[in-house]
C-alpha positions in Angstrom: -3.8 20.1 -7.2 -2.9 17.3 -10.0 -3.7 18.1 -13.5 -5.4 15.7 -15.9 -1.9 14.4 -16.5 -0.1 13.8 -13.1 -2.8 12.0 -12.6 -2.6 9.5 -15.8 1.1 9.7 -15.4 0.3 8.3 -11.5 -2.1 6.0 -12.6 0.8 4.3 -15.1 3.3 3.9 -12.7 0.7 2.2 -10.1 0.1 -0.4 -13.1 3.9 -0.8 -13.5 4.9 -1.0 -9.9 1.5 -3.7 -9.4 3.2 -5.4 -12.7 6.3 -5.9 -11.0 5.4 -6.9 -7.5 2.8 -9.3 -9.1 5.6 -11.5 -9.5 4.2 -11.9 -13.3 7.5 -12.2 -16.2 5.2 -12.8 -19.5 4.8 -9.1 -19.9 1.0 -9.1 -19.7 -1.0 -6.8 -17.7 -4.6 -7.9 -18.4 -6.2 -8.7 -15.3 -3.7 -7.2 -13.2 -6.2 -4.5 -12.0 -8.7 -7.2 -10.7 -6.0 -9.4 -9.2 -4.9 -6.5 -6.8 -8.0 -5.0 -6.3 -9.1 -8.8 -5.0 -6.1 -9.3 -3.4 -6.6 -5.8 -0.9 -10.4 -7.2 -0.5 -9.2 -10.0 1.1 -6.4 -8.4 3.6 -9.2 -5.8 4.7 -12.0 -8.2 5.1 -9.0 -10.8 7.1 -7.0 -8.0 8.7 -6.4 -8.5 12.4 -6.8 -4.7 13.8 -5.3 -5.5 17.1 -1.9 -6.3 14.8 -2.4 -3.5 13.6 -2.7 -1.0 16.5 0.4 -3.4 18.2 2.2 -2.2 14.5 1.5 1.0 14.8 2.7 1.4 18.2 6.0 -0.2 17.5 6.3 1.9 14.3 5.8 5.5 15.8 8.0 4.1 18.9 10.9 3.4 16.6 10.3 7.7 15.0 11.6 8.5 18.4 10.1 11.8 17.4 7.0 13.6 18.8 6.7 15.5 15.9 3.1 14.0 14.8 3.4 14.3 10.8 6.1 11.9 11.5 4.2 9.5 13.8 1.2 9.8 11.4 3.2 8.8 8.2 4.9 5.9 10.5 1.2 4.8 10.7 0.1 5.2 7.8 3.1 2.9 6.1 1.8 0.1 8.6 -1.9 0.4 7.5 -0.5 0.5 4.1 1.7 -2.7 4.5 -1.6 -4.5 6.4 -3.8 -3.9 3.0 -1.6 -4.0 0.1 0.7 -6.5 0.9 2.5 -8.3 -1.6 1.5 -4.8 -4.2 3.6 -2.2 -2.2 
């Protein structure tokens, strides 16, 4: 379980990795939140499943593993990479 402050600790870095993959150099973070949360809206609501699945496939394919916490985490990435994008 994460105490009351993992979790801010957590929620800081997320802000500072989103800072730095938002390509932004002025050292501003207002609106950052927004940006990504719109950003993630769109990939979900545009995201081609099939690509996907075909991602997926390739991805637990190349674990060469049947161990399935392995496969699972390979998925997981892809979904990952499919919604955040440009943030991860």
């Amino acid at each position: 379980m994460v105490n009351a402050w993992q979790l801010q600790q957590r929620r800081a870095d997320l802000i500072d990795q989103l800072y730095d993959r938002s390509g932004r150099t002025n050292g501003l973070y207002t609106g950052l939140w927004q940006e990504f949360a719109a950003d993630v809206a769109v990939n979900a609501r545009d995201t081609q499943y099939d690509d996907v699945i075909h991602d997926i496939a390739i991805a637990i394919g190349a674990t060469e593993t049947i161990d399935l916490a392995v496969e699972a985490a390979a998925a997981l990435e892809v979904i990952r990479l499919h919604l955040f994008g440009k943030w991860i």
